[in-house]
N, C-alpha and C positions, 0 to 999 in steps of 0.2 A: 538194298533199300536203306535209306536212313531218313530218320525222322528230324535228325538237327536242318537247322540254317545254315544255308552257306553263307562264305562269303559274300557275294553277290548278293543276298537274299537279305542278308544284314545291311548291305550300304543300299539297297534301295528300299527299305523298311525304314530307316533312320533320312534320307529321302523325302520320304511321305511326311514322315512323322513331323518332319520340323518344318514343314510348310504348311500340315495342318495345325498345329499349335500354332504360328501364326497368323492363318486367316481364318480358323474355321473354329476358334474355341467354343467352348458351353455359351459364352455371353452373345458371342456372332450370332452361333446357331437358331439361339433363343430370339435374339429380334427377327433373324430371317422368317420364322414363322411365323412370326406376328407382322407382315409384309403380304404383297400379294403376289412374292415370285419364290416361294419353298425353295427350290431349286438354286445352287449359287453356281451359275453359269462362269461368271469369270472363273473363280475358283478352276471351274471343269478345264478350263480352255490353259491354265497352267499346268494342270495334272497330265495333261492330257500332251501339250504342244513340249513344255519346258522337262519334265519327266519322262516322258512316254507311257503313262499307261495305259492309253488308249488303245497303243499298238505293241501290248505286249504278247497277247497270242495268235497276233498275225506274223507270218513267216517273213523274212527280211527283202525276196525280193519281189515282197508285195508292198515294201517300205514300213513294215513294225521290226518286232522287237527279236521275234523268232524263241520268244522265254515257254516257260510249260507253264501247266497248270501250279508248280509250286511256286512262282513270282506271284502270278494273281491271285493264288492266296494270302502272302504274305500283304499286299496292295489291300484284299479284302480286312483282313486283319483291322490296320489301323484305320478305316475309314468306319469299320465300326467299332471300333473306341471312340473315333470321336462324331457320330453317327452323322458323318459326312453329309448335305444334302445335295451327292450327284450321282446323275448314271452310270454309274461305272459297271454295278452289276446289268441293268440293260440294257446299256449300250455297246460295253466293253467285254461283256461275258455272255450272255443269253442271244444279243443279234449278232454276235459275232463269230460265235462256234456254228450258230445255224449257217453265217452266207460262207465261211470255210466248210461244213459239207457240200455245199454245192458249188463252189469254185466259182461265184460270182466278183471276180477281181479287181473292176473299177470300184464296185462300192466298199469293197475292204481295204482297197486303199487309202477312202476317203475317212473313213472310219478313224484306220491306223494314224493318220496325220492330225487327226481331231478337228477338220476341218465341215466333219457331217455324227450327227446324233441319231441312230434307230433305236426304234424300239421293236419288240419282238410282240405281235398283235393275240397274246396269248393271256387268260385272267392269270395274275399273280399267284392264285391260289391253285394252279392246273396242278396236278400230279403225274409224276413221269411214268405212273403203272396204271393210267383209264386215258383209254383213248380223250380228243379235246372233242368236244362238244361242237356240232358243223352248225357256227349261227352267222356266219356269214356263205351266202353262196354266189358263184358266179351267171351271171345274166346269159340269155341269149347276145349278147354286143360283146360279150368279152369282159364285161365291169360286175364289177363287186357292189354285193351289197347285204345288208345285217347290221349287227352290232354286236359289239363284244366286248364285256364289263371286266372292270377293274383290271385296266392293263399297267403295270408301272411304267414309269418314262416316257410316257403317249405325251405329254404337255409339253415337253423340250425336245420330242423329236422330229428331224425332218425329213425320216423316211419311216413308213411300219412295214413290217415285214408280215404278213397275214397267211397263215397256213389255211388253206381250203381243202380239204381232204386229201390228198398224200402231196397236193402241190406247193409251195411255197410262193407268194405273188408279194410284189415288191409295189408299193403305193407311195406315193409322194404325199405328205403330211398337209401339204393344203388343198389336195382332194377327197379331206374326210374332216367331220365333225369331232372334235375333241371335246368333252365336257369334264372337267374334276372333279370329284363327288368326295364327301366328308369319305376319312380314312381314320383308322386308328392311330397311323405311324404319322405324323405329320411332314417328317424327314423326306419322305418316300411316298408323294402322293398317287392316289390311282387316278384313273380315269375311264367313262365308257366313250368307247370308240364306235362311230356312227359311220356307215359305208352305204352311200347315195348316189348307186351307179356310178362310183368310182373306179375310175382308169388303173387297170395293174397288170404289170408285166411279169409274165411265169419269168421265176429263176431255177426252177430245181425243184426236186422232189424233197420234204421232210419227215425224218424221221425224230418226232416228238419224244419221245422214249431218252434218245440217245443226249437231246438237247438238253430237255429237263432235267435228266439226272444227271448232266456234266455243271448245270447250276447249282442242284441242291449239292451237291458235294463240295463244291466251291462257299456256297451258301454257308455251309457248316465253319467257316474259318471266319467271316464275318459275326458272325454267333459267340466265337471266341473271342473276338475281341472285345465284344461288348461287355461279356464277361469277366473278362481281364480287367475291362476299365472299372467293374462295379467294382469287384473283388481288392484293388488297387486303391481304390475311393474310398471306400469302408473302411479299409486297414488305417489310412491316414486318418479317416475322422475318429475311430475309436482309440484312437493315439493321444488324440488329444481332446475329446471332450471329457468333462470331470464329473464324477456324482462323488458323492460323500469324501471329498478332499481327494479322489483316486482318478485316472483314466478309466473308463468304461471297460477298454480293453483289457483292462485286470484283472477282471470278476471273470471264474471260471469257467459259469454257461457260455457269455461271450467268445472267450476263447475256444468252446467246443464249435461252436455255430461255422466261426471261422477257418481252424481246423477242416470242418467239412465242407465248406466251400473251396477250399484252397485243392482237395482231394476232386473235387470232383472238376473243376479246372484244369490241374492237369492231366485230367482225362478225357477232358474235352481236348484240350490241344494235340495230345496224342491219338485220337479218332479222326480231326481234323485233318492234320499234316498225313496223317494215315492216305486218307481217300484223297488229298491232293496229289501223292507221289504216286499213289495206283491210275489216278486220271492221267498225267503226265506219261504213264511209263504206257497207258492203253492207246492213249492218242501217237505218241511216237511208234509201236508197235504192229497198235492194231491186230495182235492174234486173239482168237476167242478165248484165250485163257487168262490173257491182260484185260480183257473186255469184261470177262465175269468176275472178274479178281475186282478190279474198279466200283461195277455195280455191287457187290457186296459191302466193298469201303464206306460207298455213299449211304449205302441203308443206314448202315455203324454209323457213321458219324451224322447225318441229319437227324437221325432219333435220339441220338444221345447230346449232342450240343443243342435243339430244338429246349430240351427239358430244364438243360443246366443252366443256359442262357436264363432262361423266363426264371429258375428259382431263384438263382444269383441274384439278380433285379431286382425280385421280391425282396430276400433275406436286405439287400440295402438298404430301400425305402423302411422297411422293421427297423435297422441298425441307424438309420439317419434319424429317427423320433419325429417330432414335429414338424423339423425344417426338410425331412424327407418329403412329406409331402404338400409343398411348395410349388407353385408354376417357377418361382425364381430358379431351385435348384434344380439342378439338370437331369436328377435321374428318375425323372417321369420320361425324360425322352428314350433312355437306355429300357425303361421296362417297355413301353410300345413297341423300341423295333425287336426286342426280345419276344414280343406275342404276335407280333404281325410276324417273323419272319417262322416262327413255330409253324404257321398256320399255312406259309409261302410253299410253292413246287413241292408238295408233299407233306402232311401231319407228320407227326412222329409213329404216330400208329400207321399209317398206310406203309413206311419205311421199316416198320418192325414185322408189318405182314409180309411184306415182300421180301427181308431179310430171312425169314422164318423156309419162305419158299426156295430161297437160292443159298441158306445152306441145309437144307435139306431138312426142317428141323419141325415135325409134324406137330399140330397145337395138341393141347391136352384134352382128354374124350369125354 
């Protein structure tokens, strides 16, 4: 195991990176929300058609990329530094590891080519350790019907993919009600999904468990970067803003705060890349000992990048003064996906419970 980058991991990091600094900066981002389309679809369709990371964890001769779970973290990475606003996590990571467990091949195709968006018909906030809540069932007729709140990616996709008790049914997006309801993260809106005797085709059996914690563990690498970019951002403003003829940066508390944020960063990053190599090494694998090795990782790193993400955030907005808390400046949006993604596929507490239980480690009496 090794926790550096490769090569490969570097030239499609730098990749991202310089195609979202030129379409996707703070300023973009900021009028996009102030817009009635959050979402920046073109954006998606270059990420996606001119990069591939659509189809980076679809196998190649299903037409992706055949990469592991440590490219899609690295992808995760910068898109939250620059808190990207596209599917990539829904469509590219969550509906996509689901329709690879069930070997549904046309639609991963279409996926991997960027030429179709799903979503995965599950609330944002689901935890990969409680069963999902059965509020859609299927009819006497075969169709689906229910609702199920706060799904991300539901408004730019054109297929959902909706678990009904161990089944997986595949729905075409303009056979259900979409509505978008206020969110925290404006980046990443939700939406409740309405199912009105809607037409869906079984694909395969789901195992929720497997799906969810293959996101929160990817999750955890997007957390870093957002982190990265506070932590980055901060450094440069206290560089140069001046109190008593000095930089900020030079007064000694300053320096501790910083200090501890920089420490606890890289220990996000090494929890992250942690649970992305044990994901990658369990999905290539598949023994129960790479499977429990993985599930561990992801506890580690969702609990502890869930905390650093949100305080990192915090401590900037503290460290920016006035103009921190500003609609102008940007890092209102880094604290929201820092507390929306906290709260996403698992708390930090339900991933420190579960962690507690698989390594064995009994609470106190």
């Amino acid at each position: 195991m090794t926790l550096l980058y490769t090569e490969v991991e570097e030239e499609l990091r730098a990749s991202v990176r310089d195609l979202l600094a030129d379409r996707s900066g703070p300023d973009a981002v900021l009028r996009r929300l102030e817009s009635a389309s959050p979402y920046d679809m073109d954006l998606w369709k270059t990420l996606s058609r001119e990069i591939g990371v659509a189809g980076l964890l679809v196998p190649e001769e299903y037409g992706g990329a055949g990469a592991s779970a440590r490219e899609v973290a690295v992808v995760l990475e910068e898109l939250g530094r620059a808190v990207a606003p596209v599917p990539f996590l829904t469509s590219s990571v969550l509906a996509t590891k689901a329709l690879l467990a069930v070997g549904e091949e046309d639609l991963i195709q279409e996926l991997a080519s960027g030429e179709t968006t799903a979503a995965l018909a599950v609330s944002l906030a689901a935890s990969p350790y409680r069963p999902l809540p059965q509020s859609v069932t299927v009819t006497d007729r075969g169709t689906l019907s229910g609702e199920v709140r706060a799904v991300a990616g539901a408004d730019v996709a054109d297929v959902l993919l909706v678990p009904v008790g161990q089944a997986l049914y595949r729905v075409e997006a303009g056979h259900v009600r979409v509505d978008v309801v206020p969110s925290l993260d404006l980046t990443r809106p939700i939406a409740t999904v309405t199912f009105s005797d809607a037409p869906g085709e079984v694909i395969g059996s789901f195992d929720a468990r497997r799906v969810l914690g293959f996101g929160a563990g990817l999750l955890a690498s997007e957390q870093l970067g957002v982190a990265q970019w506070c932590l980055d951002t901060t450094l440069a403003y206290i560089k140069e803003r001046h109190q008593f003829a000095r930089p900020i940066g030079s007064f000694q508390a300053i320096k501790h705060r910083m200090a501890d944020l920089w420490l606890d960063v890289v220990r996000a990053r090494a929890a992250a890349r942690n649970a992305a190599d044990t994901l990658a090494s369990a999905s290539a694998s598949a023994s129960a000992e790479a499977i429990e090795a993985a599930e561990l990782a992801v506890a580690v790193a969702k609990s502890w990048c869930s905390e650093v993400a949100l305080h990192v955030a915090e401590e900037t907005v503290q460290l920016h003064g006035g103009i921190g808390m500003t609609w102008e400046h940007p890092v209102h949006l880094y604290l929201k996906r820092a507390k929306s993604t906290g709260i996403a596929l698992g708390t930090p507490g339900a991933h420190r419970d579960a962690l507690a239980v698989l390594a064995d480690l009994p609470a106190p009496v």
